[in-house]
C-alpha positions as CSV (number, residue, x, y, z in Angstrom):
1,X,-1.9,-15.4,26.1
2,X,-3.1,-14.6,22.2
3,X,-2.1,-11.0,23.1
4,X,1.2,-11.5,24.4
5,X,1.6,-13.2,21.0
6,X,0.6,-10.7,19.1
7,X,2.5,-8.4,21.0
8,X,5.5,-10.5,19.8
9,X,4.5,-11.1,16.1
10,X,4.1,-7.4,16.0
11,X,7.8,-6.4,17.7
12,X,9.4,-9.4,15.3
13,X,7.6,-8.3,12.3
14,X,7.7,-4.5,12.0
15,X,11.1,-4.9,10.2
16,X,9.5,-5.7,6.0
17,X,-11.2,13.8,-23.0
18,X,-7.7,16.0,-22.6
19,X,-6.8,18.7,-20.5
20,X,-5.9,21.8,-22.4
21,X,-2.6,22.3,-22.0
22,X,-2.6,25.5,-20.6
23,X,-4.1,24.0,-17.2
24,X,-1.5,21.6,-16.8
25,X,1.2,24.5,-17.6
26,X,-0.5,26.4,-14.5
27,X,-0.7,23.9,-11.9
28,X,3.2,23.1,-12.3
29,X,4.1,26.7,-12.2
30,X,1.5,27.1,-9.0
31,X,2.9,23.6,-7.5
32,X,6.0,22.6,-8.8
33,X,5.0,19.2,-9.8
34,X,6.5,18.4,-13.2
35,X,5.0,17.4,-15.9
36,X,5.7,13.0,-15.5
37,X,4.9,13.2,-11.9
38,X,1.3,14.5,-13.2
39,X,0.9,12.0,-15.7
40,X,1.3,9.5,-13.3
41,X,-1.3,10.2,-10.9
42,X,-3.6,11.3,-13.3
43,X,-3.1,7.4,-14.4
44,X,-3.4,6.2,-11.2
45,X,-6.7,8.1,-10.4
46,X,-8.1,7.5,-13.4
47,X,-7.4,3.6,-13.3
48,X,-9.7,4.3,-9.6
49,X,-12.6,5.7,-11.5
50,X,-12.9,3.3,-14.3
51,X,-12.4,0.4,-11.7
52,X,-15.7,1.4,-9.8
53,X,-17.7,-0.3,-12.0
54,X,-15.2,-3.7,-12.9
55,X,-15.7,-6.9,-11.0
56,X,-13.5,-7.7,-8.0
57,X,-11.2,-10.2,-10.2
58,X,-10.8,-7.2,-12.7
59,X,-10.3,-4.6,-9.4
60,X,-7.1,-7.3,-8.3
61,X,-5.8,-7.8,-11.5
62,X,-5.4,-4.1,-12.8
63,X,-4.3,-2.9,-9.4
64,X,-2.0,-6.1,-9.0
65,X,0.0,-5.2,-12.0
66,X,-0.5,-0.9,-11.5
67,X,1.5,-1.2,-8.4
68,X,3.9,-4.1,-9.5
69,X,5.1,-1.8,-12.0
70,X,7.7,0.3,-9.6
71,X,11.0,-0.8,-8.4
72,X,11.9,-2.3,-5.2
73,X,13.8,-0.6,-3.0
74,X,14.1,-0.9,1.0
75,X,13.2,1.5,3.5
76,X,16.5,2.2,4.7
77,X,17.6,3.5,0.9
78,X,14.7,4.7,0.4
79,X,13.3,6.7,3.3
80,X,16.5,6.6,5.6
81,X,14.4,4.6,8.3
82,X,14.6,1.1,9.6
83,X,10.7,0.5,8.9
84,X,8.5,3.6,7.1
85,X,4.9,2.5,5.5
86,X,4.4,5.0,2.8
87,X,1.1,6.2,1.7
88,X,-0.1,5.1,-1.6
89,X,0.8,8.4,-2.7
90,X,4.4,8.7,-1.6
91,X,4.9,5.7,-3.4
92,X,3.4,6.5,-7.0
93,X,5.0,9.6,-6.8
94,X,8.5,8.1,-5.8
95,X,8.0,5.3,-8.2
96,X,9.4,2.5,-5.4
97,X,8.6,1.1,-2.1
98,X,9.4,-2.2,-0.3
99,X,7.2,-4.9,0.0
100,X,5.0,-3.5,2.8
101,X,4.3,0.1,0.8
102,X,3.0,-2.1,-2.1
103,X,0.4,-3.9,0.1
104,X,-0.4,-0.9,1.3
105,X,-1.1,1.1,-2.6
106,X,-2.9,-2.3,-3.2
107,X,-5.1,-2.0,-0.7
108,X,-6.0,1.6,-0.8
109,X,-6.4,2.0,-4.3
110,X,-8.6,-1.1,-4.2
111,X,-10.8,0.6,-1.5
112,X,-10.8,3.4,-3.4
113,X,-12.4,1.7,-6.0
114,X,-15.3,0.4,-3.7
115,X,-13.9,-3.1,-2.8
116,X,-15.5,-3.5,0.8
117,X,-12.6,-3.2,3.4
118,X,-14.3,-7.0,5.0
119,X,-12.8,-8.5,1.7
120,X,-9.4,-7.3,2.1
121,X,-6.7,-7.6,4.9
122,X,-2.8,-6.7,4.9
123,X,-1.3,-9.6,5.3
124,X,2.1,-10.5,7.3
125,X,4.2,-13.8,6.2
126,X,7.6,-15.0,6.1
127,X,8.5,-15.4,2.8
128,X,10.0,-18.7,2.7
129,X,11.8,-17.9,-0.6
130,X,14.5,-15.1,1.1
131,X,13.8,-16.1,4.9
132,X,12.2,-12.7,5.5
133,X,9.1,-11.5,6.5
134,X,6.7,-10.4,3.6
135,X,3.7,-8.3,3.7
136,X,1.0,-8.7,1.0
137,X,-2.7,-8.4,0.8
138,X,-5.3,-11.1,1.0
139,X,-8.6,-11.0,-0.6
140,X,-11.4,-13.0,0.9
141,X,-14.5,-13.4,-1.9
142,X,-16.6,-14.3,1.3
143,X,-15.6,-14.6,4.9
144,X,-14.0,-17.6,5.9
145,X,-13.3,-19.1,2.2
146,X,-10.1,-19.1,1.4
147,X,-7.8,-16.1,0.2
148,X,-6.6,-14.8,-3.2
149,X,-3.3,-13.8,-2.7
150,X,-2.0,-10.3,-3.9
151,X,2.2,-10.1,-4.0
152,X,5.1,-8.2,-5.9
153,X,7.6,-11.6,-5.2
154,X,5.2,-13.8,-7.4
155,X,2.7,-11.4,-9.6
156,X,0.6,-14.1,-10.7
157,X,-2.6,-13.9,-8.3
158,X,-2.9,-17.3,-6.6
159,X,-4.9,-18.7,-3.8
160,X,-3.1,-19.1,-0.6
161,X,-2.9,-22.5,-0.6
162,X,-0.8,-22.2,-3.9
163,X,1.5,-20.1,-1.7
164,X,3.4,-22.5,0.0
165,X,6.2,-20.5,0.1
166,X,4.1,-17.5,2.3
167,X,3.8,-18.2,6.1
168,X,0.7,-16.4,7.3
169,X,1.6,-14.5,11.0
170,X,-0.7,-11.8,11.5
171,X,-3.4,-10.2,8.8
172,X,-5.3,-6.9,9.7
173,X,-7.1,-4.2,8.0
174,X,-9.0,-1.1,9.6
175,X,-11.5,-3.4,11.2
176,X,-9.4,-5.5,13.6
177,X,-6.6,-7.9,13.8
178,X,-6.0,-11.4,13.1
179,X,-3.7,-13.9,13.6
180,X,-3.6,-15.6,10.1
181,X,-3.8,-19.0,8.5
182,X,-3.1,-20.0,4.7
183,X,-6.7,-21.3,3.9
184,X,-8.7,-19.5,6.0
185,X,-9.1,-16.1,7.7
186,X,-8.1,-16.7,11.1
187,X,-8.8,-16.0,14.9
188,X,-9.7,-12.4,15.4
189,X,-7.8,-11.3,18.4
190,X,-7.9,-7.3,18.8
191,X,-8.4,-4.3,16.7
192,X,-5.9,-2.3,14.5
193,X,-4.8,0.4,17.0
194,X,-2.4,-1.9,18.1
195,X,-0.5,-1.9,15.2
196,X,1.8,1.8,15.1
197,X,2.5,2.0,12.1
198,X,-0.7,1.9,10.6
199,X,-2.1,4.6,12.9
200,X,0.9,6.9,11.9
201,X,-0.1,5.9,8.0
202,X,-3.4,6.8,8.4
203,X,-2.8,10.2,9.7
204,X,0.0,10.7,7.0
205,X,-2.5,10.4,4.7
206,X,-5.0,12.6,6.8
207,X,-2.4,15.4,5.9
208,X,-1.9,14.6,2.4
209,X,-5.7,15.1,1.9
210,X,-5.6,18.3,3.3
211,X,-3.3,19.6,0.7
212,X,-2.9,17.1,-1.9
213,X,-1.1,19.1,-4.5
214,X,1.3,20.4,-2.2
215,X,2.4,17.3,-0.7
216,X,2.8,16.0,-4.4
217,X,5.5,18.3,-4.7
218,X,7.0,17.5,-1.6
219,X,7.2,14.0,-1.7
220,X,9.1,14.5,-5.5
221,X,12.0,15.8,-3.7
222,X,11.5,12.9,-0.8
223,X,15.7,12.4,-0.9
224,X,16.6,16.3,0.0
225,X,16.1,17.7,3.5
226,X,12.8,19.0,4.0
227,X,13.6,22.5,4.2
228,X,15.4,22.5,0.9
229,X,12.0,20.5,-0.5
230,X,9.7,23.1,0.4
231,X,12.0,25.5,-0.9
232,X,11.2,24.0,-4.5
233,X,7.4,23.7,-3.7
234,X,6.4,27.4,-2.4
């Protein structure tokens, strides 16, 4: 019975210390990534390093209001599909991403930083607010305590019981799947392979990581045909 609900939640749901100059001169000729584009990952990265050694609070905080920082914009405008979960990378370099593409650069860049994946799950709701479903991420100090709630529709971190305009569905991370409660972490009920999107994510970024640089360039001409893009990158 719980996975013929879950099957459902999932159907319903789917829907929301310089650089000489010189060097950087070189790798926009060699990649075509311009010169803000850069400036922006090397921000991002270097916000990762430097957050290896903060506390988790100071991990949440910085990383809360890193990604907070881009516009809005829905998936249909954005990547001309119903429902598209950008990597972390399409959506610093795009500077935008709906609500689900912002939990996701959350929790990746948080990871990145060495925050253990058991503290941390993507989070479905229906934000009461707009009568929507909502995707944020939850971060559990210790398992079964109550979460700290990370969110672009209220950017103040708050615990989910604060939230009482979130309605927890479904929370999972790479670990497994849950069905989700305000207070506490929930029932486990399967793992994450169940979940599409998050498989073709994870292999998106597979690719990035084989060419990083390249893909970079790509995804700054993300609105033009792709054949026209690589046109600009080669």
């Amino acid at each position: 019975m719980i996975r013929i609900l879950v099957s459902i939640l999932l159907v319903l749901l789917a829907g929301c210390s310089s650089t000489p100059e010189v060097t950087v001169v070189e790798e926009v000729e060699t990649y075509g990534i311009n010169p803000e584009t850069q400036a922006r990952v090397e921000q991002w990265k270097a916000l990762i390093e430097s957050g290896t050694t903060w506390s988790d609070i100071q991990k949440l905080t910085s990383v809360n209001d890193f990604v907070n920082q881009f516009d809005f914009v829905d998936d249909i405008k954005h990547w001309r599909q119903e429902d598209y979960w950008a990597t972390p990378l399409q959506t610093l370099v795009t500077k935008g991403g709906d609500c689900e593409d912002f939990a996701i650069a959350k929790y990746f860049t948080l990871s990145a930083m060495g925050m253990d994946e058991e503290k941390m799950r993507l989070t479905y709701v229906k934000a009461l607010s707009i009568n929507k479903a909502h995707m944020v991420v939850s971060y559990y100090a210790k398992p079964n305590v109550e979460p700290l709630v990370l969110d672009n529709l209220n950017t103040k971190i708050l615990p989910g019981s604060q939230r009482r305009d979130l309605l927890p569905v479904y929370s999972f991370n790479g670990a497994g799947l849950w069905l989700a409660k305000r207070e506490k972490s929930g029932q486990y009920v399967d793992d994450a392979s169940r979940i599409s999107l998050w498989q073709d994510l994870l292999h998106h970024m597979d690719v990035e990581a084989s060419n990083e640089k390249a893909m970079i360039c790509l995804y700054q001409y993300y609105d033009l045909p792709s054949s026209v893009a690589k046109t600009k990158c080669s």
